[in-house]
C-alpha positions as CSV (number, residue, x, y, z in Angstrom):
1,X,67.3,-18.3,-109.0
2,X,65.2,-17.5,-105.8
3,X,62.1,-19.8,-104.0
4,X,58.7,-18.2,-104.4
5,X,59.3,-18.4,-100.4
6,X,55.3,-17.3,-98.7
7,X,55.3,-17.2,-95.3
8,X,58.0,-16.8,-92.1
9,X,57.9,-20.8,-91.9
10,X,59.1,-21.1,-95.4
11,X,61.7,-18.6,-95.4
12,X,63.0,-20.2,-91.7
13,X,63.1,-24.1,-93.2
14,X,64.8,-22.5,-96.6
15,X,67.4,-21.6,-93.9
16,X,67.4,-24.2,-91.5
17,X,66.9,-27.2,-93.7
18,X,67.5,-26.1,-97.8
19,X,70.3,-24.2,-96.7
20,X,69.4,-22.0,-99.1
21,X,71.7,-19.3,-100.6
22,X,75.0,-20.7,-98.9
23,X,77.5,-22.3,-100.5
24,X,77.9,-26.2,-101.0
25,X,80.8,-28.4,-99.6
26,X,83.5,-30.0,-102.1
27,X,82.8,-33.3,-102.3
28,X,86.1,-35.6,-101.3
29,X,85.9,-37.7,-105.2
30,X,85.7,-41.0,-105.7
31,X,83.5,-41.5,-102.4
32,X,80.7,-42.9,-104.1
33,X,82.5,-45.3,-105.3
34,X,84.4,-46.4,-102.6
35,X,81.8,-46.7,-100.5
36,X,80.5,-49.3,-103.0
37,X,83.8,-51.1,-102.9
38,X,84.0,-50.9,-99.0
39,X,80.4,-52.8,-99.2
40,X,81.4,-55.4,-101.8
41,X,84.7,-56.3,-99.9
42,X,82.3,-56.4,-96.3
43,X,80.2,-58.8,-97.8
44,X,83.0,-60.7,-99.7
45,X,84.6,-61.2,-96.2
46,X,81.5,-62.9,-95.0
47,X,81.1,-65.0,-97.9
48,X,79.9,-67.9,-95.7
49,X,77.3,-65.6,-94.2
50,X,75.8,-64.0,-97.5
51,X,75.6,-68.1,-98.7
52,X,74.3,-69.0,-95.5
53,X,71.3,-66.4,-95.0
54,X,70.5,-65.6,-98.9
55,X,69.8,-70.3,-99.2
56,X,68.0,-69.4,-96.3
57,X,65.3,-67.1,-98.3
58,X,63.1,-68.6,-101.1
59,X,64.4,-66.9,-104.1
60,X,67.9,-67.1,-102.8
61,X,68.8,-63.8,-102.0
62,X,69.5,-61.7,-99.0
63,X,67.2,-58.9,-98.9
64,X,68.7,-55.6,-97.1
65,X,66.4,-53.0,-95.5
66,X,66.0,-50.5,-93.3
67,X,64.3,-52.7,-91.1
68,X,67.4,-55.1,-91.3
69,X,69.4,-52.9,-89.3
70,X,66.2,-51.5,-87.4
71,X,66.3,-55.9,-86.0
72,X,70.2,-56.2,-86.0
73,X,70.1,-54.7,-82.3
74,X,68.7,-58.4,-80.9
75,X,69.1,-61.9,-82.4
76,X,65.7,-62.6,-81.4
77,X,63.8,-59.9,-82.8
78,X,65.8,-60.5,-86.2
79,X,64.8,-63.6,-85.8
80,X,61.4,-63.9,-84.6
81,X,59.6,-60.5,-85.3
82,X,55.8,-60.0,-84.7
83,X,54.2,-59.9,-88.1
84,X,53.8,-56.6,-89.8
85,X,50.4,-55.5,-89.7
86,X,48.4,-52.1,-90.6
87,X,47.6,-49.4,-87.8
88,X,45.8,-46.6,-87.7
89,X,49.1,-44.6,-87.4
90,X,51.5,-46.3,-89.9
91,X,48.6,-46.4,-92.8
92,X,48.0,-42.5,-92.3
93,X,52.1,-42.3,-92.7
94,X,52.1,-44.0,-95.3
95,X,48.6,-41.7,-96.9
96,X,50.2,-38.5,-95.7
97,X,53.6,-39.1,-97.5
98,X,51.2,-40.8,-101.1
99,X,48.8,-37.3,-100.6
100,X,52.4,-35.1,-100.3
101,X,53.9,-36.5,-103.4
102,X,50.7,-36.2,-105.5
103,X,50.5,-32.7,-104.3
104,X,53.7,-32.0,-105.0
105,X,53.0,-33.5,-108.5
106,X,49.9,-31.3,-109.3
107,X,51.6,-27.7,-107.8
108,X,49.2,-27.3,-105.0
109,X,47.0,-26.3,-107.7
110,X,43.7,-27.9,-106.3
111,X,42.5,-27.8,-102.5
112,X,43.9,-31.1,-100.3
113,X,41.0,-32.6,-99.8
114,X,40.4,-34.1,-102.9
115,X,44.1,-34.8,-103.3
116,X,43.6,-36.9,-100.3
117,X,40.0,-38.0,-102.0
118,X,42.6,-39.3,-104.5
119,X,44.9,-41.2,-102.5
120,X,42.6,-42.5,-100.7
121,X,41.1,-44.2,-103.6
122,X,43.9,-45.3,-105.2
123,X,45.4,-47.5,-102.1
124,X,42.0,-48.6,-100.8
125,X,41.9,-49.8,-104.9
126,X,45.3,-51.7,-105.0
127,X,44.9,-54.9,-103.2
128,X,41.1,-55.1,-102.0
129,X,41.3,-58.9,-102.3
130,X,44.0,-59.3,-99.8
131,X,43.0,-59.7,-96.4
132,X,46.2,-58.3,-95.4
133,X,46.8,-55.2,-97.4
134,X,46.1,-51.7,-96.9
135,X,43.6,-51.9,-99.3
136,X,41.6,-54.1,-97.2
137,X,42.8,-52.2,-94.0
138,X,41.4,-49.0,-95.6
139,X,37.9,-50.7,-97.2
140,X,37.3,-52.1,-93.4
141,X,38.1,-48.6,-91.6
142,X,35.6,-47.4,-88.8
143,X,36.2,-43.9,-89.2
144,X,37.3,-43.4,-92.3
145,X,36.2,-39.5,-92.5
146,X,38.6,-38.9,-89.0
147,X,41.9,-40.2,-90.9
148,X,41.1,-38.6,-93.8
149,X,40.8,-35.4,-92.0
150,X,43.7,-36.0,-90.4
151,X,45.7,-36.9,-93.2
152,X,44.6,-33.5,-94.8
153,X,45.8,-31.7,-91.6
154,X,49.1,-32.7,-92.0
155,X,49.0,-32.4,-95.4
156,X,48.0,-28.5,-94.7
157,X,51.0,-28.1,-92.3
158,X,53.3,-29.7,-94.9
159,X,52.3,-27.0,-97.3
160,X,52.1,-24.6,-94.9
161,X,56.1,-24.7,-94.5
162,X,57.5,-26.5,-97.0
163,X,58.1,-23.9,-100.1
164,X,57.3,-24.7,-104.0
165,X,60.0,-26.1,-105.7
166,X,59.6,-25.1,-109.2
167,X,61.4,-27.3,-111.9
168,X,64.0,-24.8,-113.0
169,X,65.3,-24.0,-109.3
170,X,65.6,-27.6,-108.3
171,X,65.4,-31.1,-109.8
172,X,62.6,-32.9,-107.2
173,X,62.7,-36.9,-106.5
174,X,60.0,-38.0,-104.6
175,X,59.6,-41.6,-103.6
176,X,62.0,-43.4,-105.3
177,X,62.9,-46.6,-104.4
178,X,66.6,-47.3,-105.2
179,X,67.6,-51.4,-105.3
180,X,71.6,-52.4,-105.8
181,X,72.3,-56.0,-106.1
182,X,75.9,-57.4,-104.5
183,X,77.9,-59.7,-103.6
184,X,77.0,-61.1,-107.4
185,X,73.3,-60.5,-107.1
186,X,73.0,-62.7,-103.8
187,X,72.5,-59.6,-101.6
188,X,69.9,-57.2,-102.6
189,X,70.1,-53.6,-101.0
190,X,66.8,-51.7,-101.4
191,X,65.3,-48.6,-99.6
192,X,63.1,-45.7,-100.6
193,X,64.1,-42.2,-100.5
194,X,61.1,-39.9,-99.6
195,X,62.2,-36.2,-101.1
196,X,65.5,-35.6,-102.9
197,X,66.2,-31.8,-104.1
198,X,69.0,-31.4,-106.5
199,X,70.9,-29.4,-108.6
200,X,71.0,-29.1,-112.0
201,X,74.5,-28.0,-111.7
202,X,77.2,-30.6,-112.0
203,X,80.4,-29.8,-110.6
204,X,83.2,-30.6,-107.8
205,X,80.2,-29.9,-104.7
206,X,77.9,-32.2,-103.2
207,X,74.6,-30.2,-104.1
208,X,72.0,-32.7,-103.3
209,X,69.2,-33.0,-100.3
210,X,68.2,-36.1,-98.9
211,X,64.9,-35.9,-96.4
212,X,63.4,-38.7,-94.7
213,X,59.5,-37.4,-93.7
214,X,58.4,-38.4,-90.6
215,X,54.5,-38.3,-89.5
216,X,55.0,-40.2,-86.1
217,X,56.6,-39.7,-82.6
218,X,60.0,-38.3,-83.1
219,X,62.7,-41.2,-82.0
220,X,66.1,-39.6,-82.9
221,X,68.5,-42.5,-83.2
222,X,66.2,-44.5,-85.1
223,X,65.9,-41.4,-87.0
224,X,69.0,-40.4,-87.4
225,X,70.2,-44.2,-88.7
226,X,67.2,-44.2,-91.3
227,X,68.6,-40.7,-92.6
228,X,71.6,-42.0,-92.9
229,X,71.0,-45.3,-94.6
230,X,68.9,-43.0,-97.2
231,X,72.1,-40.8,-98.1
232,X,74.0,-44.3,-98.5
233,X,71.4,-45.5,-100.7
234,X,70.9,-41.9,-103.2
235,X,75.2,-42.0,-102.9
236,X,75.5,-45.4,-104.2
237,X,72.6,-45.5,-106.8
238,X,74.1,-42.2,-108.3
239,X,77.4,-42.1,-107.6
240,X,77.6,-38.5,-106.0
241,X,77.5,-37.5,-102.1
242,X,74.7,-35.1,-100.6
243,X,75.7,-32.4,-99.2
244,X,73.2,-32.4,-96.1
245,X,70.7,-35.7,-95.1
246,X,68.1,-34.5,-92.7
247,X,64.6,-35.9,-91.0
248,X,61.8,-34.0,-91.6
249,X,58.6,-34.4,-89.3
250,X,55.7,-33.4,-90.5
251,X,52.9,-32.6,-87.2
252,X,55.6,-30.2,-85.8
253,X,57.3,-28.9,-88.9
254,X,60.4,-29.7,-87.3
255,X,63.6,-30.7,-88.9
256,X,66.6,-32.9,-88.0
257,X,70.4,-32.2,-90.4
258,X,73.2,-33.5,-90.6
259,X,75.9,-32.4,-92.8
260,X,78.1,-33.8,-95.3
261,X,80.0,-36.4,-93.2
262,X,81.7,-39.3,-94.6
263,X,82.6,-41.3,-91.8
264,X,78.6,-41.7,-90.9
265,X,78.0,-42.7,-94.3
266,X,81.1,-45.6,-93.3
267,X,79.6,-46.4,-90.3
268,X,76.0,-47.3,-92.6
269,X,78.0,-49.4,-94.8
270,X,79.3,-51.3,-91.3
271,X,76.3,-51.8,-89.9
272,X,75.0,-53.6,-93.3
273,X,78.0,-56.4,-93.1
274,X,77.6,-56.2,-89.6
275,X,73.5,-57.2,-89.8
276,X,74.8,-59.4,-92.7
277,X,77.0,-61.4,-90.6
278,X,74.1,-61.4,-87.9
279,X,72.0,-63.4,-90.4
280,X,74.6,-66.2,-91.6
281,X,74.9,-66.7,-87.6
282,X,71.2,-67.5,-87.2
283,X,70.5,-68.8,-90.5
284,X,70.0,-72.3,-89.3
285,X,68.2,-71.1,-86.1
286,X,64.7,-72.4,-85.6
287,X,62.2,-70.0,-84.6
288,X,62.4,-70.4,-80.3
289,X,66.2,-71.4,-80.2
290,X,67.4,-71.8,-77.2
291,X,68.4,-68.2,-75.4
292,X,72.5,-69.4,-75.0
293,X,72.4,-70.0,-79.2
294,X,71.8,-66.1,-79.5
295,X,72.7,-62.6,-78.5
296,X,69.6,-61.0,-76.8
297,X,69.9,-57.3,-76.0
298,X,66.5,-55.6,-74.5
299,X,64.7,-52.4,-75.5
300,X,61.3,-50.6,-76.8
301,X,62.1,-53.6,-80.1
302,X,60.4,-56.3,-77.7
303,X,57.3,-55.1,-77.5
304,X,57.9,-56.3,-81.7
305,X,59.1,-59.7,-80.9
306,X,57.5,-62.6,-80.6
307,X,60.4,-64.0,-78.1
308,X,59.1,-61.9,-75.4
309,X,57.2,-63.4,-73.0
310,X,60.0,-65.8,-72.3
311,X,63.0,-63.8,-72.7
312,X,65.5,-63.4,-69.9
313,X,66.4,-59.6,-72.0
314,X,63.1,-58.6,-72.7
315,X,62.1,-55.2,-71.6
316,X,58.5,-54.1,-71.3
């Protein structure tokens, strides 16, 4: 089967990014699964650390995120982070990616701005009676009709290079949030993957497409981790391997791959018993310990922690 493939842009990320047309690795079997195992035996080995920071939480159990291992880089930012709060750029992420998928959904059969009409609607609908929300964010907005238009902007240049993916040439997962619970239910693992293409083939090859979207500055370590933590997450929660990951960013149309490879996929499962261990440590920390109970390490994070000001690390 061939993608109804419309303009140079199309046919270039078909080749740079879909791959399109050449042939799938063999997935090594059984990877999945060991992965899995190599997770549950991490976490087993810091059995003091998984009690330790799961009591720690109010429902009693670890939560693992992206942001998790975003914070494992510095005691004090995992332990003191500024509160999240709503900007201009990470709400019109987070509209660009909503207006992509419901775009997706409808076949680019209507124009984008009502799809973004749409979006808009629905999130500044969700939660209007929390101060805190997006919804509230978005009902309190000075220029509303600016992010909108520049919401259906990107949107356009999403469209513009990204191909259809009709239903019989690929299976399409958009924005599924995948949630494994270990170490018997006292870790939680969640994450969100943003666009999965897959085969409907089943056989001995990895066939599947993992893409991160990115709407923001490009920052290609961070990047690359998130990528990698979203391949760990589709692998586990379906017991197959994908045979590329990549990082998509939308303003440029620019894409980031990296290939079938294993041993990154280890080094994700690592740096999840690593953070875990990270969190038993500082479990019984109070917010402000003093700098000789933790391991500081400076960088572009403290400009997100609250421990700055006072820090002999911080950077800034």
């Amino acid at each position: 089967m061939s993608l109804p493939l419309e303009s140079p842009a199309q046919q270039r990320l078909a080749s740079d990014l879909l791959a399109w047309g050449e042939d799938r690795p063999v997935a090594p079997p059984g990877v999945a699964a060991e992965l899995h195992r190599e997770l549950q035996r991490g976490l087993a080995e810091h059995r003091d650390a998984v009690t330790a920071a799961a009591s720690a939480r109010r429902d009693g159990r670890l939560l693992l995120t992206r942001t998790t291992l975003e914070r494992a880089v510095c005691d004090g930012w995992q332990l003191e982070p500024e509160p999240f709060e709503h900007t201009w750029e990470n709400v019109r992420s987070h509209l660009v990616i909503a207006a992509i998928v419901e775009d997706w959904g409808r076949d680019r059969e209507v124009a984008i701005e009502p799809v973004v009409a749409d979006v808009w609607q629905q999130e500044a609908s969700r939660q209007p009676g929390d101060p805190g929300s997006r919804s509230a964010w978005l009902n309190t907005c000075g220029e509303p009709e600016r992010l909108q238009a520049e919401v259906v902007d990107l949107v356009a240049t999403f469209r513009e290079v990204w191909p259809r993916i009709p239903a019989e040439v690929l299976v399409s997962d958009l924005r599924r949030t995948h949630t494994r619970r270990l170490a018997r239910g006292r870790v939680v693992l969640r994450g969100t993957t943003d666009v999965v293409l897959d085969s409907h083939r089943r056989d001995d090859r990895a066939r599947a497409l993992v893409v991160d979207l990115r709407t923001g500055l490009p920052r290609p370590d961070r990047d690359r981790r998130s990528a990698r933590f979203s391949a760990l997450l589709w692998a586990l929660q379906t017991g197959r391997l994908p045979f590329r990951w990549a990082s998509f960013h939308v303003p440029e149309g620019r894409v980031e791959v990296e290939d079938l490879d294993v041993e990154r996929l280890r080094d994700v499962v690592a740096d999840l018993v690593d953070a875990v261990a990270q969190l038993g440590r500082i479990a019984d920390l109070q917010p402000g310990a003093a700098d000789h109970e933790l391991r500081l390490s400076g960088g572009p994070w403290c400009d997100h922690c609250r421990r700055q000001a006072g820090c002999p690390q911080a950077v800034g």
